[in-house]
mmCIF file of the C-alpha atoms, coordinates in Angstrom:
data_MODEL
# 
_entry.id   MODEL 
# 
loop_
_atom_site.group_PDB 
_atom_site.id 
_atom_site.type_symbol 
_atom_site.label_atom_id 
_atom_site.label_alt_id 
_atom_site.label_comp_id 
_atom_site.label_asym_id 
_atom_site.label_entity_id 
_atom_site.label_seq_id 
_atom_site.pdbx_PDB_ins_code 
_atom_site.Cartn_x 
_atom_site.Cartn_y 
_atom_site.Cartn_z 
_atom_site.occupancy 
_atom_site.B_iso_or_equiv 
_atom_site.pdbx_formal_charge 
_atom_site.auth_seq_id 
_atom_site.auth_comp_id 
_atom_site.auth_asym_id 
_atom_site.auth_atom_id 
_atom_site.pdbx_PDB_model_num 
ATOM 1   C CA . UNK A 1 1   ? 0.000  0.000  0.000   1.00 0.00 ? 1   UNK A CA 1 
ATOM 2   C CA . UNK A 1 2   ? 2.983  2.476  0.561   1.00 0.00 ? 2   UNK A CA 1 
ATOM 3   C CA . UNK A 1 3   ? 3.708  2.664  -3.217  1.00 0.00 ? 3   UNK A CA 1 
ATOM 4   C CA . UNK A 1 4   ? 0.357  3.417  -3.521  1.00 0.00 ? 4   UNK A CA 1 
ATOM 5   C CA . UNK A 1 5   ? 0.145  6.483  -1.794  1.00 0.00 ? 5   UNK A CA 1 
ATOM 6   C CA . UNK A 1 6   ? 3.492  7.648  -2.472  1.00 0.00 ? 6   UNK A CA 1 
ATOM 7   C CA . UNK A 1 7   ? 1.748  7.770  -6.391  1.00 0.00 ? 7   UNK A CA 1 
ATOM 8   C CA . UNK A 1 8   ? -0.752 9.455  -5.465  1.00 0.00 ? 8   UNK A CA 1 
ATOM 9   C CA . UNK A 1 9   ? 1.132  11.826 -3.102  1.00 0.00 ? 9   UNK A CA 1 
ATOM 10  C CA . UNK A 1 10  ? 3.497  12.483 -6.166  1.00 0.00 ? 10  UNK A CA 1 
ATOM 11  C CA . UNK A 1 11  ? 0.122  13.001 -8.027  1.00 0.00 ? 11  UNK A CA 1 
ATOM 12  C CA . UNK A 1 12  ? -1.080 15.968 -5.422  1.00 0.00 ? 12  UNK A CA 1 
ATOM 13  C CA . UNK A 1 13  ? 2.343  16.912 -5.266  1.00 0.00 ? 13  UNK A CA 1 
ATOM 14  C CA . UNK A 1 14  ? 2.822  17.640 -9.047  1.00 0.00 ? 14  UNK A CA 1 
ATOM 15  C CA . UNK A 1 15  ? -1.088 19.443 -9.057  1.00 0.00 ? 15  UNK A CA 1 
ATOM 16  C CA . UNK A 1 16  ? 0.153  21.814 -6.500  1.00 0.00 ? 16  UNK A CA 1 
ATOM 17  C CA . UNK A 1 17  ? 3.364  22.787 -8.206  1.00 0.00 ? 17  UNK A CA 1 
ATOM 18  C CA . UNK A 1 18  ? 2.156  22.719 -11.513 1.00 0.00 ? 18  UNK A CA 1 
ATOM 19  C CA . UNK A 1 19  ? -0.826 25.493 -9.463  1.00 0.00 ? 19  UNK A CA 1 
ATOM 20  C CA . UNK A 1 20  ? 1.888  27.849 -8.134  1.00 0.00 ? 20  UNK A CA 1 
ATOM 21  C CA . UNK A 1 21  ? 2.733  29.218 -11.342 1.00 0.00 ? 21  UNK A CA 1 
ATOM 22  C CA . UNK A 1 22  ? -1.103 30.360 -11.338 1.00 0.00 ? 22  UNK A CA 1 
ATOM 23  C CA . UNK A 1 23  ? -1.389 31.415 -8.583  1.00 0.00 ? 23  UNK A CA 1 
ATOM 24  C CA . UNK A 1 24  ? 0.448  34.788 -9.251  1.00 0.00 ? 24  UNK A CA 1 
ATOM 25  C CA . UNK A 1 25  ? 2.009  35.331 -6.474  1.00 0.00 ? 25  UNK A CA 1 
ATOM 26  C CA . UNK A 1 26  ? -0.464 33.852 -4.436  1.00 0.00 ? 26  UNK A CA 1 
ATOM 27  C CA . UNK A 1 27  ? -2.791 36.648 -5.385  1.00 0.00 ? 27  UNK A CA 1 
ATOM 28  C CA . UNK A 1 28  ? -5.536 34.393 -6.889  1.00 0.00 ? 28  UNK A CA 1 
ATOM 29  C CA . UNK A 1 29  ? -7.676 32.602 -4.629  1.00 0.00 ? 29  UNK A CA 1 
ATOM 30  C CA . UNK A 1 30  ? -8.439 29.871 -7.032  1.00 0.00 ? 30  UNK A CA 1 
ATOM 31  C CA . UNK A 1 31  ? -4.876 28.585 -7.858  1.00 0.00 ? 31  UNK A CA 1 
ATOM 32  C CA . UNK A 1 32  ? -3.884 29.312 -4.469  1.00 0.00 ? 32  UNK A CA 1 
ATOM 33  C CA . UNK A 1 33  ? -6.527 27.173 -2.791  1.00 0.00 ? 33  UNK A CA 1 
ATOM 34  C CA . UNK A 1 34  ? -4.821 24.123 -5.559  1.00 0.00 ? 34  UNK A CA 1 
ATOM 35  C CA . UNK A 1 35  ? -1.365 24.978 -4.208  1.00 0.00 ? 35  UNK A CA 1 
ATOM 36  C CA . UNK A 1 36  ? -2.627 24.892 -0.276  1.00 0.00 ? 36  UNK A CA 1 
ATOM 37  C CA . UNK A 1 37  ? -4.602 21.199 -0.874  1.00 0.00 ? 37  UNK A CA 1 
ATOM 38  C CA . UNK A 1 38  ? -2.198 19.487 -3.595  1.00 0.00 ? 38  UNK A CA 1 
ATOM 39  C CA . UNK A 1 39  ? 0.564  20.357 -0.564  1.00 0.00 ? 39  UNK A CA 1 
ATOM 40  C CA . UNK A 1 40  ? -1.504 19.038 2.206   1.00 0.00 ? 40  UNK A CA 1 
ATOM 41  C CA . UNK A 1 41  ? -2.566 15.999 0.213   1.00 0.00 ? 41  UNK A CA 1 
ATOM 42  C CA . UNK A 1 42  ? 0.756  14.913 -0.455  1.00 0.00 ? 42  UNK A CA 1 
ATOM 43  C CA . UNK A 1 43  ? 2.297  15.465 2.605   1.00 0.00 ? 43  UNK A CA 1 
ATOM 44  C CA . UNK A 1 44  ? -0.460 13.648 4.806   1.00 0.00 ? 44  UNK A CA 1 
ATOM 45  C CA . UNK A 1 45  ? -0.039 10.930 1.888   1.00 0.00 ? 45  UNK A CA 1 
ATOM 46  C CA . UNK A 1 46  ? 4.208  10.563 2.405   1.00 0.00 ? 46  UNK A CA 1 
ATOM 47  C CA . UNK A 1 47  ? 3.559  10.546 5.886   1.00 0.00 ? 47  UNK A CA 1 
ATOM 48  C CA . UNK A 1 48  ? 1.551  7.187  6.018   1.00 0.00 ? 48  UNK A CA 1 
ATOM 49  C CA . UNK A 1 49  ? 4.464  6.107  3.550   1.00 0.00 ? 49  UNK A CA 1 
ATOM 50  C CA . UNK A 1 50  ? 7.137  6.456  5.990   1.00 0.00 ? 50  UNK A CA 1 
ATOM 51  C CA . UNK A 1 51  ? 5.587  4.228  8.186   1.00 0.00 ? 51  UNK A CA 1 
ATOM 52  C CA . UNK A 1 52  ? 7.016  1.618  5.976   1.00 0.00 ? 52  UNK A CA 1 
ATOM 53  C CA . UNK A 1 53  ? 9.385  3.231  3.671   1.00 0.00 ? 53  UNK A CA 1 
ATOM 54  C CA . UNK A 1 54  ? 12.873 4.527  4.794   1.00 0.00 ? 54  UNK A CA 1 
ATOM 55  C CA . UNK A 1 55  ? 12.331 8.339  4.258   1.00 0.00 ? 55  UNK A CA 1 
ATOM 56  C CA . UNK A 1 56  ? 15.670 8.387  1.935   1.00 0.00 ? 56  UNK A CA 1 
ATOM 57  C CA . UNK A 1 57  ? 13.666 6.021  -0.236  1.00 0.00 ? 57  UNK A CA 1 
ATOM 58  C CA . UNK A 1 58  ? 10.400 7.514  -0.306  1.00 0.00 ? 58  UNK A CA 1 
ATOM 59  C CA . UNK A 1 59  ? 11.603 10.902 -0.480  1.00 0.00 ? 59  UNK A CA 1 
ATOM 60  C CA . UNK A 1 60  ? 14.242 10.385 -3.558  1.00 0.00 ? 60  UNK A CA 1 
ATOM 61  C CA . UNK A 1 61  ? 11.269 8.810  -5.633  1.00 0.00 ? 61  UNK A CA 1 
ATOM 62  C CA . UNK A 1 62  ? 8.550  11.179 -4.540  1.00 0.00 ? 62  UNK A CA 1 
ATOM 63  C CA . UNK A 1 63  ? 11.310 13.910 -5.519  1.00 0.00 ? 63  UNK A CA 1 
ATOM 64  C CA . UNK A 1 64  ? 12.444 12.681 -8.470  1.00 0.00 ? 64  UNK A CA 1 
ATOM 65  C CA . UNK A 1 65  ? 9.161  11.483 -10.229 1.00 0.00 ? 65  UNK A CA 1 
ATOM 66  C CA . UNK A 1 66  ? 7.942  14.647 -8.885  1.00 0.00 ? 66  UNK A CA 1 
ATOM 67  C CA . UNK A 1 67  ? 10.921 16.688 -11.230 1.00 0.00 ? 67  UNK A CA 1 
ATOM 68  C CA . UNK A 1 68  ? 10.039 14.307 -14.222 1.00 0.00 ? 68  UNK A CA 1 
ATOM 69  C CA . UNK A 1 69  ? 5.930  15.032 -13.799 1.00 0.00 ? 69  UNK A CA 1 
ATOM 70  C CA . UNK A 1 70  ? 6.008  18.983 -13.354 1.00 0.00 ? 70  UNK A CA 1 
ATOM 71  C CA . UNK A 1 71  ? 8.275  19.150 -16.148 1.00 0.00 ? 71  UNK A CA 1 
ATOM 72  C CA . UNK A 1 72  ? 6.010  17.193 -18.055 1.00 0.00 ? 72  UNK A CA 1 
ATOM 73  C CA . UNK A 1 73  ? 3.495  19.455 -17.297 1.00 0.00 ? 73  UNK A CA 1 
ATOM 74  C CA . UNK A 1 74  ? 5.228  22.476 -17.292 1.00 0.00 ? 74  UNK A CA 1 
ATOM 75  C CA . UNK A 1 75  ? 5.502  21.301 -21.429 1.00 0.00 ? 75  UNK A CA 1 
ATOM 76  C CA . UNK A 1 76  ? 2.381  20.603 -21.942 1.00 0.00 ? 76  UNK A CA 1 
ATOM 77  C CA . UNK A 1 77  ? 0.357  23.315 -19.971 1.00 0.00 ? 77  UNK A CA 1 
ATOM 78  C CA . UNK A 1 78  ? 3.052  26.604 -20.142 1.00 0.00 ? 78  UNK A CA 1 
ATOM 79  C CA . UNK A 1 79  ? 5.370  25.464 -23.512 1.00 0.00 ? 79  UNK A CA 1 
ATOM 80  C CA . UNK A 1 80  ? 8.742  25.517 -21.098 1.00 0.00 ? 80  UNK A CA 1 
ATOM 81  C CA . UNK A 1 81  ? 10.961 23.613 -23.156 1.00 0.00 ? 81  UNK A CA 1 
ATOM 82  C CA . UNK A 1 82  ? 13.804 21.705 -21.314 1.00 0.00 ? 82  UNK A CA 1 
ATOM 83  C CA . UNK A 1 83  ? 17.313 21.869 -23.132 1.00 0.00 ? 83  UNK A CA 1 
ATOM 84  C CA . UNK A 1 84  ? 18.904 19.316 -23.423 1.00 0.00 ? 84  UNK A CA 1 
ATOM 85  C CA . UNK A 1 85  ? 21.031 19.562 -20.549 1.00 0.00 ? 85  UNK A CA 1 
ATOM 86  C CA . UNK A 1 86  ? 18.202 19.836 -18.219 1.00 0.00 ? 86  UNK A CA 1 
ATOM 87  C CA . UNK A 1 87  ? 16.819 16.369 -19.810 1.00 0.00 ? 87  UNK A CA 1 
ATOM 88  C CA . UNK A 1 88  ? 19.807 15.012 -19.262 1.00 0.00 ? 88  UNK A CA 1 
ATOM 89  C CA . UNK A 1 89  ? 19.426 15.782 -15.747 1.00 0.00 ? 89  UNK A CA 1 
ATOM 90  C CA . UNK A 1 90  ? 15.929 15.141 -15.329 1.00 0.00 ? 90  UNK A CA 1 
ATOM 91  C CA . UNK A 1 91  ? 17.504 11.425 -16.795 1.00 0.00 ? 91  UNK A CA 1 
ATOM 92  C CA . UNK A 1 92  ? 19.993 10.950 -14.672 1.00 0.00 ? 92  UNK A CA 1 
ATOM 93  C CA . UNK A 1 93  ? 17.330 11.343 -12.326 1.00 0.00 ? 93  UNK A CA 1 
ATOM 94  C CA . UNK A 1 94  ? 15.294 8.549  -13.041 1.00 0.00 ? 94  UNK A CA 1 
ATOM 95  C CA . UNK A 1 95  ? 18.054 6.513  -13.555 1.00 0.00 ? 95  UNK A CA 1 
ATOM 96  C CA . UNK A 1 96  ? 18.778 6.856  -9.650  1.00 0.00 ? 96  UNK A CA 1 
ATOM 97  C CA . UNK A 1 97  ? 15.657 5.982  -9.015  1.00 0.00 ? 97  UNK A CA 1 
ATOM 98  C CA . UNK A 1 98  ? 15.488 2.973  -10.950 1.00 0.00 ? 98  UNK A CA 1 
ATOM 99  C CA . UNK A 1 99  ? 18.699 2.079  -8.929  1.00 0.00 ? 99  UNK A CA 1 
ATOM 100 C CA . UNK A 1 100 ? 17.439 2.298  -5.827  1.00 0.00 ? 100 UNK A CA 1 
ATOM 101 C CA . UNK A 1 101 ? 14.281 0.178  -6.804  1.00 0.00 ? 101 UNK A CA 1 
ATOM 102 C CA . UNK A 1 102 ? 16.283 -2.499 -8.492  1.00 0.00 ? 102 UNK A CA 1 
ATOM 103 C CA . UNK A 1 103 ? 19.286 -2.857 -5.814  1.00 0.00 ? 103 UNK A CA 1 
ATOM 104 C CA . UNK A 1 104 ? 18.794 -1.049 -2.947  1.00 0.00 ? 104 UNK A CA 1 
ATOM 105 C CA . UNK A 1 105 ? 18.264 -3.295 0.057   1.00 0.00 ? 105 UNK A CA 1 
ATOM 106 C CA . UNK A 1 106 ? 16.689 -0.227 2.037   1.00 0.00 ? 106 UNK A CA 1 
ATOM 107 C CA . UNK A 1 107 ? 14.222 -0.183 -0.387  1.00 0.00 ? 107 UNK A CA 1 
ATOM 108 C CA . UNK A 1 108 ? 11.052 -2.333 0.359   1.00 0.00 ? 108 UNK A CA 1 
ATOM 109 C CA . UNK A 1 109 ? 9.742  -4.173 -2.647  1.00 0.00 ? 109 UNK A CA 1 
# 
């Protein structure tokens, strides 16, 4: 169940940073009220993951999926075009988190 709600905290995670840009400096109530509940979500959600997770573990995928998503997003929604040393990044990301999945003993499968 942990890798459950550490999706969908990544999920509420990504909503609420993908909101901030909207928000405006937190000077529209609609975005802003996004930002405030995508946050709370997703930290009540990695909280009942680290009752099983180590928080290195949980926190490096929420992190890095999390970086993968909003840019995602951030394509999509607002045209922000990664170069391609920020892909490269953003791969070298996901790489370490398919390393920690695949060998990590810390990591609970």
């Amino acid at each position: 169940m942990a890798f459950v709600y550490l999706a969908l905290a990544i999920v509420a995670e990504v909503i609420g940073t993908s909101a901030l840009k909207a928000t405006e400096g937190f000077t529209r109530p609609g975005p802003t009220l996004i930002v405030v509940i995508g946050y709370g979500i997703a930290f009540y959600l990695l909280s009942l993951v680290l009752r099983t997770l180590p928080v290195g573990v949980a926190y490096a995928i929420w992190a890095g999926m999390g970086i993968v998503l909003v840019t995602l997003v951030a394509l999509l929604v607002y045209g922000q075009r990664p170069d391609p040393p920020a892909v490269l990044g953003i791969a070298l990301i996901v790489t370490g988190v398919v390393v920690i999945q695949l060998f990590s003993r810390v990591a609970v499968h």
